[in-house]
C-alpha positions in Angstrom: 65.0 15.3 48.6 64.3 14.2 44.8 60.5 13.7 44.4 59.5 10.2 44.4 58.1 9.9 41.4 61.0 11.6 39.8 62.9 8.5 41.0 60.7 6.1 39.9 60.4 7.1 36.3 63.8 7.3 36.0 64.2 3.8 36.9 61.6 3.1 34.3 63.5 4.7 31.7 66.7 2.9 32.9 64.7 -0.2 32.8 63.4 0.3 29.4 66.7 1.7 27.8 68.7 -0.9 29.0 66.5 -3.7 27.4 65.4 -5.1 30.7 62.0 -4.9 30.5 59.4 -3.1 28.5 57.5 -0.3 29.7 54.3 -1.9 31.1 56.6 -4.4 33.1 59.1 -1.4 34.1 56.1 0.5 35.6 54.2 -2.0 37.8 58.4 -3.0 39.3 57.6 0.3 40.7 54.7 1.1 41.4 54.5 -1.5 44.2 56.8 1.0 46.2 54.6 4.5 45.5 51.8 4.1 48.0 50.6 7.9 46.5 48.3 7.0 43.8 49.4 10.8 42.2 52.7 9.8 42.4 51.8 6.5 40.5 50.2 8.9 38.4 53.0 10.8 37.7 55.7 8.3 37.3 53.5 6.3 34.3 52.7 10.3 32.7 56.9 11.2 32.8 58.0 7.8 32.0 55.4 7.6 29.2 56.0 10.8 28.0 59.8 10.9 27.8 59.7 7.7 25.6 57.0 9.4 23.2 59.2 12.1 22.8 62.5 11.0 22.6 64.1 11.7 19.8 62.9 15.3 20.3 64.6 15.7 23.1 67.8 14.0 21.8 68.0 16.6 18.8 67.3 19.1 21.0 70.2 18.0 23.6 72.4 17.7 20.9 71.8 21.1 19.6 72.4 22.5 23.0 75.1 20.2 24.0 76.8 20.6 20.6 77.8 16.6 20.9 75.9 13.0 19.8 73.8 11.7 22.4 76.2 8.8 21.9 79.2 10.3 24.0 76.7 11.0 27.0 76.4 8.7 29.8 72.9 6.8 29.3 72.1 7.6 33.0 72.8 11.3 32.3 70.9 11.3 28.4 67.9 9.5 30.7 67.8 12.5 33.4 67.9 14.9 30.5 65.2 13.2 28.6 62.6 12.7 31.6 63.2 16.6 32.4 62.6 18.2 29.1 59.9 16.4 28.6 58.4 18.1 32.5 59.8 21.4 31.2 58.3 21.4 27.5 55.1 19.6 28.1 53.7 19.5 31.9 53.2 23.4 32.8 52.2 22.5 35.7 55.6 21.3 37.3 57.6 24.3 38.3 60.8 24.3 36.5 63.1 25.1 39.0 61.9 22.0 40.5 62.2 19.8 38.0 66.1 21.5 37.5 66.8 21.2 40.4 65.8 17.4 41.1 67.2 16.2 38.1 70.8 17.9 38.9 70.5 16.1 42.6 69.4 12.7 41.0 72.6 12.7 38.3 74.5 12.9 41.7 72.8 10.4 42.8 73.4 7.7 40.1 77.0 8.3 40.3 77.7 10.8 37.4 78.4 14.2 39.7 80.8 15.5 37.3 77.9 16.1 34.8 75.8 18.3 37.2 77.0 21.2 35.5 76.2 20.1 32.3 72.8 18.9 32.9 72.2 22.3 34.8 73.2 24.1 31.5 71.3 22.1 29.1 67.9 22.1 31.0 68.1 25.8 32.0 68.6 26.5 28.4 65.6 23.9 27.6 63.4 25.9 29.9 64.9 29.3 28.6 63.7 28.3 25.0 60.8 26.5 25.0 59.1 28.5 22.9 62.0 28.5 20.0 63.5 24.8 20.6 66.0 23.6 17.7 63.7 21.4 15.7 62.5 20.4 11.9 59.8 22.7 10.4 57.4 20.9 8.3 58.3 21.2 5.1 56.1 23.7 2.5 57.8 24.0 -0.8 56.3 21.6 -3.5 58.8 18.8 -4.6 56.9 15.9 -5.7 55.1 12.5 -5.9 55.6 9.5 -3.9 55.0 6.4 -5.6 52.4 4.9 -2.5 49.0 4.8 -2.9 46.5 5.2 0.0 43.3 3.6 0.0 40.1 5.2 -1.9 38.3 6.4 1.4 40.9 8.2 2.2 42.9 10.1 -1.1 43.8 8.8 -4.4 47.0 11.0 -4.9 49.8 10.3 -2.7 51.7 13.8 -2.7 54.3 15.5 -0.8 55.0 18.8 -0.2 59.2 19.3 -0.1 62.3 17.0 -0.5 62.4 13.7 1.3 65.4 14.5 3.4 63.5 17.4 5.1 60.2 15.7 5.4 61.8 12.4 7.3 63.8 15.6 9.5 60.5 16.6 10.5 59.0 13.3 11.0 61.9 12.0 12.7 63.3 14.8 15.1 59.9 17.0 15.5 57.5 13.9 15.6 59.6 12.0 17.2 59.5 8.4 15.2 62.1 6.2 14.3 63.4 7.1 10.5 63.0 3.7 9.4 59.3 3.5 10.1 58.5 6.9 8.9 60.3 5.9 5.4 58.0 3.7 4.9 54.9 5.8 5.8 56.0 8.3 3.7 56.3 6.0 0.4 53.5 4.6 1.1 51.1 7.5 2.2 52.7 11.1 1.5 53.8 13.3 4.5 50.3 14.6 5.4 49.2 11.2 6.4 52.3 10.1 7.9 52.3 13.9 9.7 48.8 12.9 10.9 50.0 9.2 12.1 52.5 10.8 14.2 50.6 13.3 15.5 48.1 10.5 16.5 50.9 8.3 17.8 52.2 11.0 20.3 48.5 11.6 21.8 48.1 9.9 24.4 45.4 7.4 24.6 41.9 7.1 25.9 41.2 4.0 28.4 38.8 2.3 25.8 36.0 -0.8 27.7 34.4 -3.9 26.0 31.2 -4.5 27.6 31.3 -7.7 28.9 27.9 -8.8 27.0 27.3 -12.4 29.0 26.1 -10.1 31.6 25.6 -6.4 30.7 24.7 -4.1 28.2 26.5 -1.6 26.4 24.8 1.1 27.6 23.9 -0.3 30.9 27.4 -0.3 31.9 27.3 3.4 30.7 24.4 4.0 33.7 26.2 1.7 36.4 29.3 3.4 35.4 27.9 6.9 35.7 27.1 6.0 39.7 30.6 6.1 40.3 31.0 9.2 38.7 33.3 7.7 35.8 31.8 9.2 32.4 31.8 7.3 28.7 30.6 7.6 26.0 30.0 5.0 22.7 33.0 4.1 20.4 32.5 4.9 17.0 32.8 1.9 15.2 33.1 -0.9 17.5 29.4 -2.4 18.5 30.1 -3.1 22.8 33.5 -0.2 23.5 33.2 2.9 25.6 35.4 5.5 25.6 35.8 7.0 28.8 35.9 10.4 29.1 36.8 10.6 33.0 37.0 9.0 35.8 38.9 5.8 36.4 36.5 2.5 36.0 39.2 0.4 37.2 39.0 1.9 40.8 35.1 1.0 41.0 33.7 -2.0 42.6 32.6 -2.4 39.1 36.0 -3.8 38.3 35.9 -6.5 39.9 32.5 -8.2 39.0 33.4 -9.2 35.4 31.5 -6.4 33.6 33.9 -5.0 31.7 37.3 -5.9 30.0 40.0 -3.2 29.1 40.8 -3.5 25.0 41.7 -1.3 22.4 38.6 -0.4 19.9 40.6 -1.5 16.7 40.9 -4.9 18.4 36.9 -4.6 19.2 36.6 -4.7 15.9 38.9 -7.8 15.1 36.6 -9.9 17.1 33.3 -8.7 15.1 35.5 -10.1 11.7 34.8 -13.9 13.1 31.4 -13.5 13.0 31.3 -16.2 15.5 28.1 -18.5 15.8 26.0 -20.1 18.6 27.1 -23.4 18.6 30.7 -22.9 16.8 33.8 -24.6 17.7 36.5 -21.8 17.2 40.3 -22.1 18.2 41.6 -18.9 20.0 45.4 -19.6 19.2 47.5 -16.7 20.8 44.8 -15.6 23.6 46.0 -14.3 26.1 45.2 -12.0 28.1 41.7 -13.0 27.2 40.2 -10.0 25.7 39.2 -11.8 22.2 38.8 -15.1 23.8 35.9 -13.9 26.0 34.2 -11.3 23.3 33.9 -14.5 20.8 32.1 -16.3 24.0 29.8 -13.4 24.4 28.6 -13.5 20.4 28.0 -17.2 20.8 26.4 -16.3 23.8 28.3 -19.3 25.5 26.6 -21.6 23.4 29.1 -23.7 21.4 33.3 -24.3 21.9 36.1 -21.8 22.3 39.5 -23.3 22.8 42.0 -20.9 24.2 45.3 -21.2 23.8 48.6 -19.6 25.0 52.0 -21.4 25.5 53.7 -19.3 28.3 52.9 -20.3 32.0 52.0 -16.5 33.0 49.8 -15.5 30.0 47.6 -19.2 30.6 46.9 -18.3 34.1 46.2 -15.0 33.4 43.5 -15.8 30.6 42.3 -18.3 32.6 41.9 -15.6 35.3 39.9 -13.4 32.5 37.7 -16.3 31.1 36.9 -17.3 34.8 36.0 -13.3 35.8 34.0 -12.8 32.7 32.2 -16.1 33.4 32.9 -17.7 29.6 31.9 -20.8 30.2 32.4 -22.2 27.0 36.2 -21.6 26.9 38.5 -24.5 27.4 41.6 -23.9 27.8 44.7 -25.9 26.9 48.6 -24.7 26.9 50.2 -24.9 23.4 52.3 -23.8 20.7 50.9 -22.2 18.0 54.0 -22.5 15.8 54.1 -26.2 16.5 51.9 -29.3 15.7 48.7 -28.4 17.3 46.8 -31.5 19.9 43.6 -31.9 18.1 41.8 -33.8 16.2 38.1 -32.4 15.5 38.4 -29.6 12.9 37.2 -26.2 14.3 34.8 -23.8 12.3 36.8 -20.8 12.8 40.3 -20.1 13.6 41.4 -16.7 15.5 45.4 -16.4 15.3 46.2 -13.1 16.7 49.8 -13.2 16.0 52.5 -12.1 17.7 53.9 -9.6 16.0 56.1 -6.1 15.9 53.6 -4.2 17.7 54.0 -0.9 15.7 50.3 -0.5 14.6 50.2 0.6 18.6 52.7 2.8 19.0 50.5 5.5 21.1 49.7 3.3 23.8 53.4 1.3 23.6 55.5 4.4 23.1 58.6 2.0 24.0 57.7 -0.3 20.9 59.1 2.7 18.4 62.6 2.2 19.9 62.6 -1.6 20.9 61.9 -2.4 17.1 64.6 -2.9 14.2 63.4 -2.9 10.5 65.6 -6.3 10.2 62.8 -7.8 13.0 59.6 -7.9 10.6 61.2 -10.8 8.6 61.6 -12.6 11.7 58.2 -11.8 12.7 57.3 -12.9 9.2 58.8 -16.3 9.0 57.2 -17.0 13.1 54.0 -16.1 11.4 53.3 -17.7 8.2 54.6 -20.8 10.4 51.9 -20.2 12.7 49.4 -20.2 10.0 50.4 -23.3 8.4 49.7 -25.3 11.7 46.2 -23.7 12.0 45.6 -24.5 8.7 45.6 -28.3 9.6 42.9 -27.8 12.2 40.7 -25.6 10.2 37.3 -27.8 8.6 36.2 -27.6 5.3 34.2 -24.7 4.8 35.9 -23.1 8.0 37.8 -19.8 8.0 40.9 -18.2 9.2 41.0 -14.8 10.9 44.5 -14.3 10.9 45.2 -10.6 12.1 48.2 -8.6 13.6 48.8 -5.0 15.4 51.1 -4.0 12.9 51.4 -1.2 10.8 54.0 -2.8 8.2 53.0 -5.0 5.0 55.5 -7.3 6.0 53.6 -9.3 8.8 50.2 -8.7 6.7 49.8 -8.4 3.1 53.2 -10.0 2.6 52.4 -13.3 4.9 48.7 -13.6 3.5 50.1 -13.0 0.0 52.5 -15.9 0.6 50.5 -18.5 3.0 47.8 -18.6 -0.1 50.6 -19.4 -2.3 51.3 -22.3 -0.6 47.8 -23.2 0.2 45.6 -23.6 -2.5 43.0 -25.1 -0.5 42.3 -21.5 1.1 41.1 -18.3 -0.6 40.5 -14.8 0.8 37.3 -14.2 1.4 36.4 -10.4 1.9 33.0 -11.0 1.3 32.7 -12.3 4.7 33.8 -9.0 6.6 30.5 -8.3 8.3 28.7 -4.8 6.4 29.7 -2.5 9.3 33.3 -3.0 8.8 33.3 -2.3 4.8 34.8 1.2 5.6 38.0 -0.9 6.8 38.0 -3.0 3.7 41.4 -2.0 1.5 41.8 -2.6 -2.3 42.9 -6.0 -2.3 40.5 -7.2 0.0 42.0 -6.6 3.5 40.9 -4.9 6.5 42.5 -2.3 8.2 42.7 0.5 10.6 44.8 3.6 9.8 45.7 6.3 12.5 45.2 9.1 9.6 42.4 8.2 8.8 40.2 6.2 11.5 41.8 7.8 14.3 42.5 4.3 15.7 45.3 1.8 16.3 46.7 0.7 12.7 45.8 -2.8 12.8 45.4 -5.5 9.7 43.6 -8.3 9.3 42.5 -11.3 6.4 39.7 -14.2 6.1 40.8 -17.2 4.9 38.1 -20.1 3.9 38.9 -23.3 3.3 37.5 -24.5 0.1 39.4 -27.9 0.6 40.5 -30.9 2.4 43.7 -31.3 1.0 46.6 -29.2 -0.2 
């Protein structure tokens, strides 16, 4: 009988490769049939895993298979995939086990006639571990990239080989799409981009705003602690814990609004609004809630928050968030940030959190790295600098834009800033309004952003805009 979990992460992985879903929405489809929280456990860690490591695995079946991933089955590359990664990363799953279920599930899904092959290639995997077909880094000296990274960080971008054999060992060893690394490697030399990797395929900490309306940082830390779930401060964001162990989302605690699930680097894009007690502020793409409810707990519910998200689901479920963390100055209203927006009174401040490619979060989206094209970010672009024009309309004289994204790429950040000031004179960036604690974050032309490398967080960008005008 082929493990249950076994089972289910291959369906995520079919699920995900396919295009059907993406991998948060491939996991909870099955979940609901795993009653075992370990194998729940073990389904998200394989599933997770595989997709980290990928392209590893696929220059390492290639090598072994002596033929492109392209003339193998996709059910039969998926089996091969999810059980490399049990043989070369989780010692604690007996390889003959893992074999041996994954030669019983190719049966399974029809493709019996490549048992012999997948036998082959995994016993081989499991043979060599310790000597697997893949990209050295690079050592001999070969030149200087043109990038430049920002001060706090180095002022001479070098690299230390060829570019063909450092985008091999980004690509195949660290397991990135060669696209994306391209352009960290211009930009930042291979030791950074090295070290983004690296960062990407950690996996991440579960990281907890304090829900501030009605607790403190650190006395969540002590009702926490009861349940034997331990935290400790983030580093830079004013309200996160990062927990250390235990799982916060099993404790009663859960429930009563105390706490809200979000990414430190996204902390930290709340703390650039600098939102007031008695502010009206537009939330434009907020959903789940996360941002929505942090800016209600700095006005300390005193003032106006208008939420809005256009799909059905995502307005229910920040409308579940703002009612559990009790943000009772939130209002909100379904619309379309992209489109004429319904209101009349000008708002103070402007949050757009823009949808975007996603790739400044590959280590908790693993799936993002192989769902995204380079082609995409002008799309992404265009959607973007659209949204900000019909903010702009909205925003008062005096008031300010916080338009920010979770991507890595200068195309959906510098490039749209660069552009909507062009054609709005009425605004002007205004880094003098990032709040002191966040200087570290500040770039050379005025922006803020996180870098993996460097920070150790999720690379995410973002820009103040104030409007100095009424008119364009």
């Amino acid at each position: 009988m082929i493990a249950p979990a076994r089972l289910a992460a291959y369906d995520v992985l079919r699920a995900v490769n396919a295009g059907r879903a993406d991998l948060p929405g491939a996991l909870a489809q099955v979940r609901v049939r795993l009653p075992d929280e370990r194998d729940r456990a073990l389904t998200g860690e394989i599933a997770t895993g595989t997709l980290r490591w990928q392209r590893s695995f696929d220059a390492i079946i290639e090598a072994f298979a002596r033929r492109p991933v392209s003339k193998l089955d996709p059910e039969v590359l998926d089996i091969l995939r999810m059980t490399a990664f049990q043989l070369i990363h989780l010692d604690r799953i007996p390889a003959s086990a893992a074999v041996n279920d994954a030669v019983a599930l190719t049966g399974k899904v029809g493709k019996r006639s490549a048992s012999g092959l997948v036998n082959a290639i995994l016993r081989r995997i499991s043979r060599e571990r310790d000597r697997l077909p893949l990209p050295r880094k690079p050592k001999k000296v070969a030149g200087t990239f043109p990038g430049k990274v920002p001060a706090t960080f180095s002022e001479n971008v070098s690299i230390s080989a060829s570019r063909e054999e450092a985008l091999l060992y980004l690509e195949h060893t660290l397991s990135h799409p060669r696209w994306l690394v391209a352009r960290w490697l211009e930009r930042y030399g291979l030791d950074a981009a090295e070290r983004w990797a690296i960062f990407d395929n950690t996996p991440a900490p579960l990281t907890l705003r304090a829900n501030t309306l009605r607790i403190s940082r650190d006395g969540l830390a002590e009702r926490l602690a009861t349940f034997k779930v331990d935290t400790e401060p983030t580093r830079f964001a004013p309200h996160g814990l990062t927990v250390r162990h235990g799982n916060p989302l099993s404790t009663p605690l859960a429930d009563e609004g105390l706490f809200f699930v979000q990414d430190e680097s996204s902390q930290l894009v709340v703390e650039l609004v600098a939102a007031a007690s008695g502010e009206r502020i537009l939330d434009g793409c907020a959903s789940p809630g996360g941002k929505t409810t942090a800016l209600a707990a700095a006005m300390g519910n005193r003032g106006v928050i208008v939420a809005t998200d256009l799909r059905g689901r995502r307005v229910e479920l920040l409308a579940h968030t703002v009612a559990t963390l009790g943000a009772t100055c939130a209002r909100i209203v379904q619309a379309d940030a992209s489109a004429v927006l319904p209101f009349r009174e000008p708002f103070d401040a402007v949050l757009l959190d823009a949808p975007c490619s996603g790739l400044g979060t590959l280590r908790r989206d693993p799936d993002i790295r192989w769902r995204r094209s380079e082609d995409e970010l002008k799309d992404f672009a265009g959607t973007q600098i659209t949204m900000l024009d019909r903010v702009s309309d909205v925003v008062g004289r005096g008031g300010r834009i916080i338009y920010a994204t979770c991507s890595s790429e200068p195309d959906e950040n510098e490039g749209v800033v660069a552009e909507f000031l062009t054609s709005h004179p009425e605004f002007v960036q205004a880094p003098e309004r990032i709040p002191q604690s966040l200087t570290r974050f500040i770039t050379a032309d005025g922006h803020f952003r996180t870098l993996p490398f460097r920070d150790e967080l999720e690379a995410f960008f973002a820009a103040i805009l104030v409007k100095t005008k009424d008119f364009r």
